[in-house]
C-alpha positions as CSV (number, residue, x, y, z in Angstrom):
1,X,-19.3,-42.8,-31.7
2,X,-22.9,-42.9,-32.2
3,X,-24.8,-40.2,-34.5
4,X,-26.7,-38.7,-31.1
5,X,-23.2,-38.8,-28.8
6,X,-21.9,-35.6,-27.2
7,X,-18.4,-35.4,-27.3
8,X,-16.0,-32.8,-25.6
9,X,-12.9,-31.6,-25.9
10,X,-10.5,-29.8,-24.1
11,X,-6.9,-28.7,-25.8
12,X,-3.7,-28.1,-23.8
13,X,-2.0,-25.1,-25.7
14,X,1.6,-24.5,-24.3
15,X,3.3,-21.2,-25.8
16,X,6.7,-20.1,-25.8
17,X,8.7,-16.8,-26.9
18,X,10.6,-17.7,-29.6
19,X,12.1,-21.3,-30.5
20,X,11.6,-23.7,-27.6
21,X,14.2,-26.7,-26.9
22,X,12.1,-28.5,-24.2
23,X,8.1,-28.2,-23.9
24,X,7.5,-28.4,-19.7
25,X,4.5,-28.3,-18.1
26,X,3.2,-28.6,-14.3
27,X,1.4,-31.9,-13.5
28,X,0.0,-33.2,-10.7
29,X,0.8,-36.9,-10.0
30,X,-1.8,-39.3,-7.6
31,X,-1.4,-42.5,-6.9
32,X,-4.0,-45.0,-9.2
33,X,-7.7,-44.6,-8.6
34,X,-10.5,-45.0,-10.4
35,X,-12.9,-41.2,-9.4
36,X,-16.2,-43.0,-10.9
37,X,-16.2,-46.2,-8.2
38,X,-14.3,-44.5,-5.7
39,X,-14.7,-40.5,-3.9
40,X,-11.8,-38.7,-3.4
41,X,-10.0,-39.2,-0.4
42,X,-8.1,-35.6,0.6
43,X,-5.7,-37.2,2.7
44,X,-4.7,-38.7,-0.6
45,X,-1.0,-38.1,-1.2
46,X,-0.6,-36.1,-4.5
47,X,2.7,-34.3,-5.8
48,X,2.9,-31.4,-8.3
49,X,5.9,-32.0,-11.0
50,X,7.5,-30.2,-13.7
51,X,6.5,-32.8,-17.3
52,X,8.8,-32.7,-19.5
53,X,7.1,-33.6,-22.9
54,X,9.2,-36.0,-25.0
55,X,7.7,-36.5,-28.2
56,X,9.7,-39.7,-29.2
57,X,9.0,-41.4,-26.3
58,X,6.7,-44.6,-26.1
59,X,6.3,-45.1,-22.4
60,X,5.7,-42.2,-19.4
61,X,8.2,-42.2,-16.4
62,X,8.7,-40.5,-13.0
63,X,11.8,-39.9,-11.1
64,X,12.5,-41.8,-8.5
65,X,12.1,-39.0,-6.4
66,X,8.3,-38.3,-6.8
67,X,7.6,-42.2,-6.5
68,X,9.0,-41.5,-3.3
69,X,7.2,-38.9,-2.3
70,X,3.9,-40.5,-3.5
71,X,5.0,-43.8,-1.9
72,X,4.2,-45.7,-4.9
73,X,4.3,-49.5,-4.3
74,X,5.6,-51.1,-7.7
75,X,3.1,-52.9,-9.7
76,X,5.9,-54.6,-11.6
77,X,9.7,-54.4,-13.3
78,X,9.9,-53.9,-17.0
79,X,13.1,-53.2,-19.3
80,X,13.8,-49.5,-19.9
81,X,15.6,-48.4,-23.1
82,X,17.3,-44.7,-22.5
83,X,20.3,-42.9,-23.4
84,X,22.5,-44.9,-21.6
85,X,21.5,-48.3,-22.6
86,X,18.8,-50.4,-21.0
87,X,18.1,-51.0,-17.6
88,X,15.4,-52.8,-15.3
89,X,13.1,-50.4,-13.0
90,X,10.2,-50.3,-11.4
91,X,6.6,-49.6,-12.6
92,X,4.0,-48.0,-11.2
93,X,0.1,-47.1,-11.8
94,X,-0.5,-43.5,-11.3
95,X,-3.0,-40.6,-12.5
96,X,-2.0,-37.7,-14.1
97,X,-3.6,-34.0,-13.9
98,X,-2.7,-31.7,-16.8
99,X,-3.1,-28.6,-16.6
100,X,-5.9,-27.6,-18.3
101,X,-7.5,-30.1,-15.4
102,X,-7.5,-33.3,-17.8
103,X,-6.9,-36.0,-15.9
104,X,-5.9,-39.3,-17.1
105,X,-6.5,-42.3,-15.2
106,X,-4.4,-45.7,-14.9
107,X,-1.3,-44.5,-16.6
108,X,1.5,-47.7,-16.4
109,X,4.7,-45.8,-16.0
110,X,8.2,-47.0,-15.1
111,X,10.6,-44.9,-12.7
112,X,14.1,-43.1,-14.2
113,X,17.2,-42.0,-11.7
114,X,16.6,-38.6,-10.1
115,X,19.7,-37.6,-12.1
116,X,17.9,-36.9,-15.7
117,X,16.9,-33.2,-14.8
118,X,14.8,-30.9,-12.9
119,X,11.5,-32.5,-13.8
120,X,9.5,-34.8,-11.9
121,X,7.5,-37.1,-15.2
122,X,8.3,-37.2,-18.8
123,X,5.2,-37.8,-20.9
């Protein structure tokens, strides 16, 4: 970054009582756009979701369920390695809201079965 650069930051701080065994979060979940060539259209569909952050993980996902309700068209198939073994599913460009309003655009994330819990993403 150059010497005269501003920078910002913004920190998502999640705290718990006591010794936490899952860190979850509310997200909201958008279909792909890019806000800086595009405004926002309010009759875009958008979904609020319970995250479920999973620290070893290398890829985001979404249930099936909220690419449904989002009515995500797949941008691809790609190979998913999970618990019980490894499976092809669907991809899908999305942006994510955090909730300290951070929003990151253009995330690749592939779908998981509805079955995995009561969480809409994993991060």
């Amino acid at each position: 970054m150059p010497p005269n650069a501003k920078s910002s930051f913004r920190a998502l701080t999640v705290k718990y009582n006591g010794k936490a065994s899952q860190i979850l979060t509310e997200i909201t979940i958008t279909p792909a756009f890019d806000p800086r060539q595009q405004p926002i259209d309010p009759a875009m569909r958008s979904t609020a979701a319970v995250a479920l952050w999973d620290t070893g993980a290398t890829k985001s996902v979404v249930t099936k369920a909220t690419a449904d309700a989002l009515g995500l068209v797949p941008a691809g198939v790609t190979t998913v390695n999970h618990a019980g073994g490894s499976s092809q599913r669907n991809t899908y460009m999305v942006n994510i809201v955090l909730p300290n309003k951070v929003s990151i655009i253009g995330v690749l994330v592939s779908e998981c079965h509805d079955i995995v819990g009561y969480f809409g993403a994993i991060i």
